[in-house]
Backbone as CSV, one residue per row, in Angstrom:
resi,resn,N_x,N_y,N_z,CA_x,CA_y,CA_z,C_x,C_y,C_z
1,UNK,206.098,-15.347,139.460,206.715,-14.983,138.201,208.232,-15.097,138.312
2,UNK,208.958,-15.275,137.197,210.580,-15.756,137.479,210.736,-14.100,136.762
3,UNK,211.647,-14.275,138.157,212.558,-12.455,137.759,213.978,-12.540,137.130
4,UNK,214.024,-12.002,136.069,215.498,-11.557,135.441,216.511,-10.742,136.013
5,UNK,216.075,-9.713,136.479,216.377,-8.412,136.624,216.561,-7.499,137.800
6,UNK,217.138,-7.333,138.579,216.525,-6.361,139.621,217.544,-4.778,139.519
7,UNK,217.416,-3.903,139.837,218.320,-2.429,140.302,218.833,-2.311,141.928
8,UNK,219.441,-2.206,141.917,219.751,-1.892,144.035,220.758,-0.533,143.718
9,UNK,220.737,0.300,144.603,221.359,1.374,144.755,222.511,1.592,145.989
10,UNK,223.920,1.376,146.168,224.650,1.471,147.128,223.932,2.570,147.940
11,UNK,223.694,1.947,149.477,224.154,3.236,150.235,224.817,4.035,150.414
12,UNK,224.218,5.193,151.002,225.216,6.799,150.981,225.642,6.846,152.373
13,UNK,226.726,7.869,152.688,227.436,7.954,154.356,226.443,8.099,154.846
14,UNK,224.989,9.221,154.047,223.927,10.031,154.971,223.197,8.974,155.246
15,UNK,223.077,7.820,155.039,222.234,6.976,155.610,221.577,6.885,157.016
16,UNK,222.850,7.175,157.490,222.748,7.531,159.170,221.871,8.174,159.258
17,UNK,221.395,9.432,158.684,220.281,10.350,158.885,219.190,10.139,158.162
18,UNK,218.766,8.941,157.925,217.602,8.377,157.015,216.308,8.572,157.960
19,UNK,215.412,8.469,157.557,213.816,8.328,158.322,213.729,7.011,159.160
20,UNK,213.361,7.186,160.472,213.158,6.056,160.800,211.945,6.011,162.126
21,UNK,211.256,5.116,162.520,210.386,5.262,163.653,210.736,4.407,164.684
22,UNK,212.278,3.383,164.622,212.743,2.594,165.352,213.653,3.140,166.646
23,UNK,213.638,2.426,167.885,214.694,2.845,168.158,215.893,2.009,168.323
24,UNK,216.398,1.300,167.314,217.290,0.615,167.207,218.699,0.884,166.939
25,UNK,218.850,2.161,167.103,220.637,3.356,166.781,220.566,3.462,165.422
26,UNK,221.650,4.246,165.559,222.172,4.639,164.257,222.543,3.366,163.477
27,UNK,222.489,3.454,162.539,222.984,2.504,161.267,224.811,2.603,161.363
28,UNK,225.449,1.334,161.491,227.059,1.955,161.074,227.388,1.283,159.662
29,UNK,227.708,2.045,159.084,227.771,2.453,157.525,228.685,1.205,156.928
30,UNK,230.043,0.954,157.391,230.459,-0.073,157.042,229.793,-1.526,157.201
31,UNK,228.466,-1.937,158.294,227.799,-3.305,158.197,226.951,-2.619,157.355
32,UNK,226.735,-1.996,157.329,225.348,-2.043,156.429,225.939,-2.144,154.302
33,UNK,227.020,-1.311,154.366,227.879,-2.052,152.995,228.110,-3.526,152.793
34,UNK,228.149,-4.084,153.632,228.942,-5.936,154.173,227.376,-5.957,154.119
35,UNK,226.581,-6.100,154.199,224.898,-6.587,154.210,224.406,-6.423,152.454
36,UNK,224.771,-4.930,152.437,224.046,-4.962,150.919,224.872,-5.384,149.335
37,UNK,226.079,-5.715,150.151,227.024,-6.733,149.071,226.265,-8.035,149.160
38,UNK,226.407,-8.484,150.466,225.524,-9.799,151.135,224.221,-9.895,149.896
39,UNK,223.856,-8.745,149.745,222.147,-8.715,149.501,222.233,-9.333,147.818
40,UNK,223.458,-8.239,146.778,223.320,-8.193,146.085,224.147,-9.954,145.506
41,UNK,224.854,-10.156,146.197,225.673,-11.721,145.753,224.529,-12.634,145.843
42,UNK,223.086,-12.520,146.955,222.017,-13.531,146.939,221.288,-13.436,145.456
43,UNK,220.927,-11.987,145.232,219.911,-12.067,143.875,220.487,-12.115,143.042
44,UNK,222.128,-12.731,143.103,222.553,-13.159,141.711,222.570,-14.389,141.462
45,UNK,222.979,-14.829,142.824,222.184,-16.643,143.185,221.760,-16.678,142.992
46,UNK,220.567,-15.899,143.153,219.205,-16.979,142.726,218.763,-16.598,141.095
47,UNK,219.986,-15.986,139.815,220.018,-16.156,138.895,219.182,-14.559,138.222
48,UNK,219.310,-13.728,139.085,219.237,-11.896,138.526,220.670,-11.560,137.653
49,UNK,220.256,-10.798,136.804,221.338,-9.631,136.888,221.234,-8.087,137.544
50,UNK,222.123,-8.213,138.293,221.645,-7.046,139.400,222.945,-5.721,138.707
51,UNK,221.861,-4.868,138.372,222.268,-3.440,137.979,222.345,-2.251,139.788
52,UNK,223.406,-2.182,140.125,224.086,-1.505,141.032,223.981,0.085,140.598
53,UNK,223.080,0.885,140.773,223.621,2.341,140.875,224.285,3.145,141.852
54,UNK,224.714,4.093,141.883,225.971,4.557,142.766,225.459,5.206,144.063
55,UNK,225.838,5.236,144.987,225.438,5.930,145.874,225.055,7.307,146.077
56,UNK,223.984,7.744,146.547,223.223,9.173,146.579,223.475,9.993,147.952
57,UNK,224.360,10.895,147.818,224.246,11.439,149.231,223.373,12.557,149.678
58,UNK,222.703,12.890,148.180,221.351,13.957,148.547,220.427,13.080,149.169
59,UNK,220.407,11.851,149.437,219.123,11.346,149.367,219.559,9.984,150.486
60,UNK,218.988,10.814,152.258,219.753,9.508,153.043,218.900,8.025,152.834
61,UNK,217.776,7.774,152.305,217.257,6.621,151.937,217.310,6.432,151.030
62,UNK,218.169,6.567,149.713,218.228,5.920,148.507,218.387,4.591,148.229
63,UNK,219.008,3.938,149.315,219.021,2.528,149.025,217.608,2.031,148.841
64,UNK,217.143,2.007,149.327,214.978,1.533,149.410,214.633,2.033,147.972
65,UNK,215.519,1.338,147.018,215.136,2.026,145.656,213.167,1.294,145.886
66,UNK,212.472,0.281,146.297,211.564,-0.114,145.942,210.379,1.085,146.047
67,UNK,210.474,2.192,147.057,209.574,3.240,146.767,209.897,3.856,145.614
68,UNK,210.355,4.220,144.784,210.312,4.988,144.021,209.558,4.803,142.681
69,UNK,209.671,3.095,142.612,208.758,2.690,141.156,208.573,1.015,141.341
70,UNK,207.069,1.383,140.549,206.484,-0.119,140.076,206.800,-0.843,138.636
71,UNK,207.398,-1.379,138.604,208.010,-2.389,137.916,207.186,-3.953,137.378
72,UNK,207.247,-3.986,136.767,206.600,-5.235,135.811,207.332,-5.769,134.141
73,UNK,207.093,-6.509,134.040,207.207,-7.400,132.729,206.658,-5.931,131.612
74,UNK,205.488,-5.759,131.905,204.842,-5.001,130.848,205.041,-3.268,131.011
75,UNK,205.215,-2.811,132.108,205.496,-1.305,132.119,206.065,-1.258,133.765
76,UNK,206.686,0.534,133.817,207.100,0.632,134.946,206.224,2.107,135.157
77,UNK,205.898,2.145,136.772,205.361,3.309,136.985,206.147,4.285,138.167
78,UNK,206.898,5.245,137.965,207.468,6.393,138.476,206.286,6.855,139.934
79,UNK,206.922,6.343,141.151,206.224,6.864,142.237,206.475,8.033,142.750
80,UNK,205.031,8.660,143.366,205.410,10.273,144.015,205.782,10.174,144.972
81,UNK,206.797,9.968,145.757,206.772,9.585,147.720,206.233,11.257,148.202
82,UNK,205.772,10.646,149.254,204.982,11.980,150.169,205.966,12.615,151.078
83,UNK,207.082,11.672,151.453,207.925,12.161,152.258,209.372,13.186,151.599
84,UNK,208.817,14.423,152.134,210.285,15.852,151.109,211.507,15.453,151.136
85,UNK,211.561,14.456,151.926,213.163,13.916,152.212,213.431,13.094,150.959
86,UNK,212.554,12.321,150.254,213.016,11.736,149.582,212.662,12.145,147.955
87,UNK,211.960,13.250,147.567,211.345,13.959,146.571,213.030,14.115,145.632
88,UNK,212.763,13.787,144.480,213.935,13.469,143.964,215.023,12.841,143.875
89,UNK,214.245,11.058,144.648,215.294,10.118,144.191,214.665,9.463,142.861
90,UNK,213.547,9.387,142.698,213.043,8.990,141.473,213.438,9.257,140.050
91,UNK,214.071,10.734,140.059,214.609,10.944,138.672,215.742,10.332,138.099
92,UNK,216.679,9.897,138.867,217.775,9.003,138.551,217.190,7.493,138.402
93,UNK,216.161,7.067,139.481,215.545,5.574,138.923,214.774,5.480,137.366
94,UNK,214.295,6.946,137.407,213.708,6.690,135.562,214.295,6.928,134.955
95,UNK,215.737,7.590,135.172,216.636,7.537,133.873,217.144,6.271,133.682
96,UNK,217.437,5.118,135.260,218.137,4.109,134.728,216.648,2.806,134.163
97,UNK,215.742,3.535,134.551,214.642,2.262,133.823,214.348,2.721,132.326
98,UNK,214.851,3.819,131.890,214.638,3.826,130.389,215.881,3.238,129.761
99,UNK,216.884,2.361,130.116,217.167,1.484,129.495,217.061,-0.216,129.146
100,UNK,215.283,-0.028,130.209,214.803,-1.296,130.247,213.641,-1.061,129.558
101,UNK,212.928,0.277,129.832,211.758,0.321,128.857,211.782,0.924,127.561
102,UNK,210.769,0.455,126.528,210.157,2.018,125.823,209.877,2.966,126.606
103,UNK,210.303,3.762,126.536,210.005,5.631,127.167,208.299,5.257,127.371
104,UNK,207.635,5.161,126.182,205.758,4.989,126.028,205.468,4.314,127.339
105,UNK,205.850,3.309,127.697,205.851,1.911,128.904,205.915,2.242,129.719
106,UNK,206.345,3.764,130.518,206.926,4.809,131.424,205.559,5.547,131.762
107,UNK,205.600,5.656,132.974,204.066,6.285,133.781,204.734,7.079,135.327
108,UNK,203.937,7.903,135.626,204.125,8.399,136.744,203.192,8.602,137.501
109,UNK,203.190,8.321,138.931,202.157,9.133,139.918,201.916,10.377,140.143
110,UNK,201.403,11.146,140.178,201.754,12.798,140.307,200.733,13.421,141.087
111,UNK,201.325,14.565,141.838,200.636,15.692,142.729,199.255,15.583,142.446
112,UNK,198.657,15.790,143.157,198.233,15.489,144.623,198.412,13.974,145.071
113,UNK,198.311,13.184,143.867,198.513,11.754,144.641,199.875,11.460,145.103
114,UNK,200.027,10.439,146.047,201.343,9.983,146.873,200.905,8.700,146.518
115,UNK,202.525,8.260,146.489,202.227,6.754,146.659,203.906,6.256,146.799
116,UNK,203.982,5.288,147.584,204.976,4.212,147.782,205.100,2.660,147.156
117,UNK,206.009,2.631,146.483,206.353,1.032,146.548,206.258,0.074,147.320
118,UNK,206.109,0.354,148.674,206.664,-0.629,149.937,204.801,-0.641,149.838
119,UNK,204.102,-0.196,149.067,202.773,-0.141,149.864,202.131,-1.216,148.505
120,UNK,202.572,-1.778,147.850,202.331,-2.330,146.637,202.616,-3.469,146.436
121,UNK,201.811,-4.521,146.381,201.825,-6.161,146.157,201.390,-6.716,145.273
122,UNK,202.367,-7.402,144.593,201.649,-7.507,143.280,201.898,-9.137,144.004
123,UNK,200.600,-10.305,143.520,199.838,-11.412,143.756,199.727,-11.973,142.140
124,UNK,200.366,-12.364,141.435,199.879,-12.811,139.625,199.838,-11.916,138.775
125,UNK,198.491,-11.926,138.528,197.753,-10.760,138.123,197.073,-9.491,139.002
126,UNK,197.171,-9.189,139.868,196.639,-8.634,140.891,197.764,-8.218,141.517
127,UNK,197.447,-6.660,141.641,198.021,-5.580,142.507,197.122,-5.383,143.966
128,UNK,197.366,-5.441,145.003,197.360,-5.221,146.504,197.789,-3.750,146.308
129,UNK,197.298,-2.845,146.649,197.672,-1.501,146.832,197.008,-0.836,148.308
130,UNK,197.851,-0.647,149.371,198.015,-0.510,150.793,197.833,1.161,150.784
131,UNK,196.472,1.621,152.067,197.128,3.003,151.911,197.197,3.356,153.188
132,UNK,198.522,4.215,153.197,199.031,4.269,154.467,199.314,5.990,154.791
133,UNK,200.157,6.226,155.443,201.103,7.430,155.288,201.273,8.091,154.596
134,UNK,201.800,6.691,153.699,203.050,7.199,152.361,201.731,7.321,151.007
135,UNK,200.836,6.517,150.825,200.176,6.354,150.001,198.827,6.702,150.188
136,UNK,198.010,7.692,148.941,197.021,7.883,149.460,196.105,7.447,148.241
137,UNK,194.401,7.641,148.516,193.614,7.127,147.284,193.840,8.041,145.857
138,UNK,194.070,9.056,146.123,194.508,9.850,144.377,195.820,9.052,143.674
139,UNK,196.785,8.621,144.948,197.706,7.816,144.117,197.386,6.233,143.612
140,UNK,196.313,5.716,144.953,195.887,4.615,144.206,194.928,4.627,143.330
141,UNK,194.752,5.595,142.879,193.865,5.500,141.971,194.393,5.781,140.357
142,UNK,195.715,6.476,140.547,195.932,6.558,139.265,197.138,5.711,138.800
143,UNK,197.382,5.109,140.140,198.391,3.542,139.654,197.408,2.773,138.822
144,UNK,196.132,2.360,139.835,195.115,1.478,139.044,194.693,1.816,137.700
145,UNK,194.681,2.828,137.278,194.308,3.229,136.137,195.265,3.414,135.064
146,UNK,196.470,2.954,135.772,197.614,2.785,134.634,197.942,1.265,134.478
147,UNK,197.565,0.657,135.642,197.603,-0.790,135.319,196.233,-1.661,134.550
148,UNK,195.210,-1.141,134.595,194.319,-1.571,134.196,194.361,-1.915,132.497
149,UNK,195.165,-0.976,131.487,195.588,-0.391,130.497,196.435,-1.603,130.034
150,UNK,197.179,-2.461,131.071,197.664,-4.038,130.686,197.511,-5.411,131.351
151,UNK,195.963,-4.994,131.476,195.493,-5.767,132.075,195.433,-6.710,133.066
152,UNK,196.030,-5.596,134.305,196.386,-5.903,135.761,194.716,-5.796,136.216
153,UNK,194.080,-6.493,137.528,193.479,-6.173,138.588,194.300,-5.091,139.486
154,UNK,193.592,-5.029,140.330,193.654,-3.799,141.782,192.887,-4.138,142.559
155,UNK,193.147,-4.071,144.221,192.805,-4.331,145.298,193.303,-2.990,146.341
156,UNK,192.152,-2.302,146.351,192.773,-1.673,147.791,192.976,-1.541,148.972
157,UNK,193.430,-1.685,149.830,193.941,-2.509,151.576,193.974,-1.424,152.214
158,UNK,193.409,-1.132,152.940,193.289,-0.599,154.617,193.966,-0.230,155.872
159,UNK,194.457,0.275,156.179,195.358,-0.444,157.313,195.983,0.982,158.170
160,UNK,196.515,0.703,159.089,197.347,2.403,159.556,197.931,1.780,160.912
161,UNK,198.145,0.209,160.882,199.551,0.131,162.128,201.363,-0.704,161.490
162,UNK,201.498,0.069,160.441,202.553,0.029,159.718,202.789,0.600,158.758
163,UNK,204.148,0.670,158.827,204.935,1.685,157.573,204.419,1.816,156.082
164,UNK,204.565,0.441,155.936,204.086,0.062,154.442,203.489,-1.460,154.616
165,UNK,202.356,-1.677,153.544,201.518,-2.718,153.338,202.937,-3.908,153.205
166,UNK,203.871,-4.026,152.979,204.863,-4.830,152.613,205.708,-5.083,153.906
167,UNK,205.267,-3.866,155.139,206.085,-4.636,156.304,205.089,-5.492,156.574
168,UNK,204.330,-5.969,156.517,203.969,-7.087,157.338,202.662,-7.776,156.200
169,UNK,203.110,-7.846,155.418,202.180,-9.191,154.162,203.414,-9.063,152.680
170,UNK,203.711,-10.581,152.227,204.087,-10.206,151.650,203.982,-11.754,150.497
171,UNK,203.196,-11.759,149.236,203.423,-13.050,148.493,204.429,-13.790,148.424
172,UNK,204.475,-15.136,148.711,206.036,-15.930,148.411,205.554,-16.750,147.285
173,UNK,204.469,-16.656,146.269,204.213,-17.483,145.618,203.446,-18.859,146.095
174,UNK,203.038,-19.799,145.287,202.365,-21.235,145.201,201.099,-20.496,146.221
175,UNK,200.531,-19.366,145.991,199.298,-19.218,146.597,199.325,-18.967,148.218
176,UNK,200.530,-18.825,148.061,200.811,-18.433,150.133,201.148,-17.196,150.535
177,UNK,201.015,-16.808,151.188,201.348,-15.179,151.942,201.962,-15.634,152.767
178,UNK,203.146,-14.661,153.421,203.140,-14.656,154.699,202.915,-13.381,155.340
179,UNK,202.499,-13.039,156.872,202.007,-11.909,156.930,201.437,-12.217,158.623
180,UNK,201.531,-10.947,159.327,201.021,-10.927,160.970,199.725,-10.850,160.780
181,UNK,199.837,-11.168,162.411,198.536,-11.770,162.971,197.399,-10.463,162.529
182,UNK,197.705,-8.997,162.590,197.101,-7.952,162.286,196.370,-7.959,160.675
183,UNK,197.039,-8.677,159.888,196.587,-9.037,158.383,196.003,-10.293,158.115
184,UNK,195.931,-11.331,158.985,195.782,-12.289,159.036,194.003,-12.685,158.544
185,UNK,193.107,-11.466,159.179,191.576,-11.956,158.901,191.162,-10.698,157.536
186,UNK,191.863,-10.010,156.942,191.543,-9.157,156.563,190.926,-10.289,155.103
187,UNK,189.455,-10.121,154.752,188.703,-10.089,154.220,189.365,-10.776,152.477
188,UNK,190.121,-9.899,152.101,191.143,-9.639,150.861,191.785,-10.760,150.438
189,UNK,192.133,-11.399,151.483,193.504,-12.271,151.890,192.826,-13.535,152.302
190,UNK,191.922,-13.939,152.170,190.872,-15.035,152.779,191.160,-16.463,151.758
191,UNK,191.489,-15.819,150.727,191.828,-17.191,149.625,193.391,-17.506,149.626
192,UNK,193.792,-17.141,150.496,195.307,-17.188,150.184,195.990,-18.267,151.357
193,UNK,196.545,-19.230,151.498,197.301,-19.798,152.582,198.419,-18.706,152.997
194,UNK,198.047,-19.128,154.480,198.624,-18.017,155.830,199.725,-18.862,156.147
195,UNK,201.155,-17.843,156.395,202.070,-18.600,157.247,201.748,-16.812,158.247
196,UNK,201.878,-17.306,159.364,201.579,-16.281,160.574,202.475,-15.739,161.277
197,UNK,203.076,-14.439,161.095,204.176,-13.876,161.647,203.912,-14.112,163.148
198,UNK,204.590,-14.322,164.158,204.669,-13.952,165.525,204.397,-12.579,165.492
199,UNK,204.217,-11.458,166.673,204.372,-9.916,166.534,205.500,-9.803,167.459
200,UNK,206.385,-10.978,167.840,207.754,-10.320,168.018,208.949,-10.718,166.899
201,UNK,208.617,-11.361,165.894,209.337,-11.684,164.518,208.780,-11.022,163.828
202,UNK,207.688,-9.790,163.692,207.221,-9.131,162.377,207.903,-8.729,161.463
203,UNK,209.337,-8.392,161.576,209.874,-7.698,161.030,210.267,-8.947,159.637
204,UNK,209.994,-10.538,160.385,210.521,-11.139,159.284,209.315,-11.598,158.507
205,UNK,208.471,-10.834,158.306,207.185,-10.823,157.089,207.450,-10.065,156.029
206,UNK,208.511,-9.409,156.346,209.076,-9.070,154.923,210.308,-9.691,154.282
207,UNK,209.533,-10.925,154.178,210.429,-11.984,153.537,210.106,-11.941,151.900
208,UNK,211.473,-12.159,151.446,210.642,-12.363,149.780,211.249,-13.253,149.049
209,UNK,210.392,-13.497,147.710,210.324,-14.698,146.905,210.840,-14.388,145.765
210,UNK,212.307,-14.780,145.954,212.993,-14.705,144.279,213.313,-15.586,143.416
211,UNK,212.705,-16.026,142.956,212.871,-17.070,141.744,212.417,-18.806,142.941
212,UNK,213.091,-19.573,142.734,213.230,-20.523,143.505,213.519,-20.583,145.198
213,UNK,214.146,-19.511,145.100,214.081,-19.181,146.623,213.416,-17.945,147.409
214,UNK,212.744,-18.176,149.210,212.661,-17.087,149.513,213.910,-16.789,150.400
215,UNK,213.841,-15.158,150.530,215.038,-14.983,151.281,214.660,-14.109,152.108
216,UNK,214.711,-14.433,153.685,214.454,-13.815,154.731,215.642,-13.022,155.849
217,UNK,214.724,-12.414,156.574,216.041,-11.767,157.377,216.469,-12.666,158.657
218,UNK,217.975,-12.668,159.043,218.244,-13.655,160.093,217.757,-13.057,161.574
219,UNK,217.648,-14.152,161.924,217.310,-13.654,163.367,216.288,-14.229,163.705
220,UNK,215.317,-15.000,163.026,213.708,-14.681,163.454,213.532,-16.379,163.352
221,UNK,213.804,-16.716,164.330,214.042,-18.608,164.146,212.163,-19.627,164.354
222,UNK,211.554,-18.663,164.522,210.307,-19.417,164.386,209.539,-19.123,162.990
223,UNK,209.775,-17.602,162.390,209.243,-17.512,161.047,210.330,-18.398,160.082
224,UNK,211.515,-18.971,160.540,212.427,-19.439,159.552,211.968,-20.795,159.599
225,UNK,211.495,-21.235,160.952,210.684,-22.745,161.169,209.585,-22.852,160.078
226,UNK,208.888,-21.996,160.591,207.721,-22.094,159.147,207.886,-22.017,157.938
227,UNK,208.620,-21.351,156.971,208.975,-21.809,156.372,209.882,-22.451,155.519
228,UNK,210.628,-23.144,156.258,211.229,-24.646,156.128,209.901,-25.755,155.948
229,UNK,209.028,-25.652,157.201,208.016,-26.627,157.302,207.339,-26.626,155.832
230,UNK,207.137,-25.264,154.961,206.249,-25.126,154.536,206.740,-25.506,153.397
231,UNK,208.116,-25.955,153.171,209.137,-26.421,152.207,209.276,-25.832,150.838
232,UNK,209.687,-24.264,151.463,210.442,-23.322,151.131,212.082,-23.738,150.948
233,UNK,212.757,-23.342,150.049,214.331,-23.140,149.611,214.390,-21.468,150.575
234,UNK,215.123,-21.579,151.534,215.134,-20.168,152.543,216.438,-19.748,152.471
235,UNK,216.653,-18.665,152.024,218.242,-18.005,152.204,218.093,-16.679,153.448
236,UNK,218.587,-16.957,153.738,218.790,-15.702,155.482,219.881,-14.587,155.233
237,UNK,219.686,-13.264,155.261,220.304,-12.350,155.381,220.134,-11.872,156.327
238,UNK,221.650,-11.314,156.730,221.707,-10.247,157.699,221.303,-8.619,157.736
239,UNK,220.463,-8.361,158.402,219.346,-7.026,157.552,219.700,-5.881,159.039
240,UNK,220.733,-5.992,160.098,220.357,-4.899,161.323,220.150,-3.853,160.811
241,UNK,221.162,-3.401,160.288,221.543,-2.072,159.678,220.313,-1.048,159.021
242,UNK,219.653,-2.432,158.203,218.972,-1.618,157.595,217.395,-1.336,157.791
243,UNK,216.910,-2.630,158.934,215.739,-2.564,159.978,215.784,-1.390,160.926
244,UNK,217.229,-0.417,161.009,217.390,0.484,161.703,216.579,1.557,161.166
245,UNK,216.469,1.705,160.021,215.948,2.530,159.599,214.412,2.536,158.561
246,UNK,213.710,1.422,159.494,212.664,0.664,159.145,212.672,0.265,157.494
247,UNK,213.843,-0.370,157.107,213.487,-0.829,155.581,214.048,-2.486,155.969
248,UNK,213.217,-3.027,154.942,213.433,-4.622,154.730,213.845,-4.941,153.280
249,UNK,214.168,-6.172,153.171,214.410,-6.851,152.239,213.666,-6.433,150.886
250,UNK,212.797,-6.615,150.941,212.520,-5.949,149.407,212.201,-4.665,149.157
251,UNK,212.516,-3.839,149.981,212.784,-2.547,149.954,214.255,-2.193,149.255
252,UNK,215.312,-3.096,149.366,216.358,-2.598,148.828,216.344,-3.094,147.118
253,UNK,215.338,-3.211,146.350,215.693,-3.450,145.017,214.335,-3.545,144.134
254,UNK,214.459,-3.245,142.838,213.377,-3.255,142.193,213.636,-4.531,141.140
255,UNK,212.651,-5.870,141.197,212.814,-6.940,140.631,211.934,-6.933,139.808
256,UNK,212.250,-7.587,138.108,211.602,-7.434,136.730,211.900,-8.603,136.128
């Protein structure tokens, strides 16, 4: 689908103290600003208008606006994250998506269900919904039942050796995934052409597909081989900063 639109949220100083399961250091605050300028000058390349909200210092992962809501052409849905650290970054993302939606078009996940963005793949028509950690079946169940309403499919995915269904599978379009060797036979995914993460490049399966181009993270010179081969338009960002604190590339923005 060709995206118009995306939101990204500056990082906050507290970033440093964000969630993370890496041990890759602390984040230093000034590359990781020089990255998500980086980030936001690409999705204007590739022909977004990128709406910038201000930095949150209640909230050391606010940049990863992509947990907080599902986003589409036809409605947006307000996610519950499970994690207390981040319980109330969402209210500032639905104030700034009610100047993209009707208010009516506006949905939420709610108590008892959890659910994450990073755990959510949307394929066409078809939602991939991952449950992990962050996401559980009360939340996938009442995403599905809000998408069903505009006539989305739902798929629910399995899994518990990653963060989110989006670190390691992720659509680039023309019917291809890319995605590790761990996702590779899963049942779901059987109609789809495989490009095959290494499991010491995983991190660059969270590559994504914006408009004409995908744009991956630098570093990872055999997933960047593939797709070149696979004759992909590839733009490379510099992502340390923010792999520090296990988020990727399409974790930092919500695209519409």
């Amino acid at each position: 689908m060709k995206f118009k639109s995306a939101i990204v949220r500056t990082p906050c100083h507290n970033m440093v103290h964000g969630l993370t399961s890496s041990d890759l250091g602390i984040p230093i605050y000034k590359f990781a600003l020089e990255q998500h300028a980086e980030y936001i000058n690409t999705m204007k390349s590739c022909g977004l208008n990128v709406h910038c909200m201000s930095a949150d210092e209640q909230f050391p992962d606010s940049c990863f606006v992509e947990d907080t809501a599902i986003v589409n052409e036809k409605c947006a849905v307000i996610c519950n994250m499970s994690e207390l650290s981040r319980n109330g970054e969402e209210i500032s993302v639905k104030k700034k998506l009610t100047g993209f939606y009707n208010p009516s078009k506006i949905f939420a996940v709610k108590s008892p269900g959890t659910l994450d963005g990073g755990d959510i793949m949307r394929v066409d028509d078809t939602y991939y919904i991952g449950f992990s950690k962050r996401t559980n079946l009360t939340g996938a169940e009442q995403l599905k039942n809000i998408l069903v309403h505009f006539d989305f499919l739902t798929e629910f995915v399995d899994f518990d050796h990653c963060l989110h269904l989006k670190s390691e599978v992720n659509y680039l379009g023309d019917g291809t995934l890319i995605l590790s060797k761990r996702f590779q036979n899963k049942p779901l995914f059987q109609n789809y052409e495989h490009i095959i993460v290494e499991q010491d490049e995983v991190y660059a399966a969270n590559s994504l597909r914006v408009n004409n181009y995908v744009i991956t993270p630098k570093g990872f010179p055999n997933t960047k081989k593939k797709l070149l081969d696979h004759g992909f338009d590839i733009i490379e960002l510099e992502m340390s900063e923010f792999q520090k604190l296990d988020g990727g590339l399409s974790c930092l923005s919500l695209r519409f």
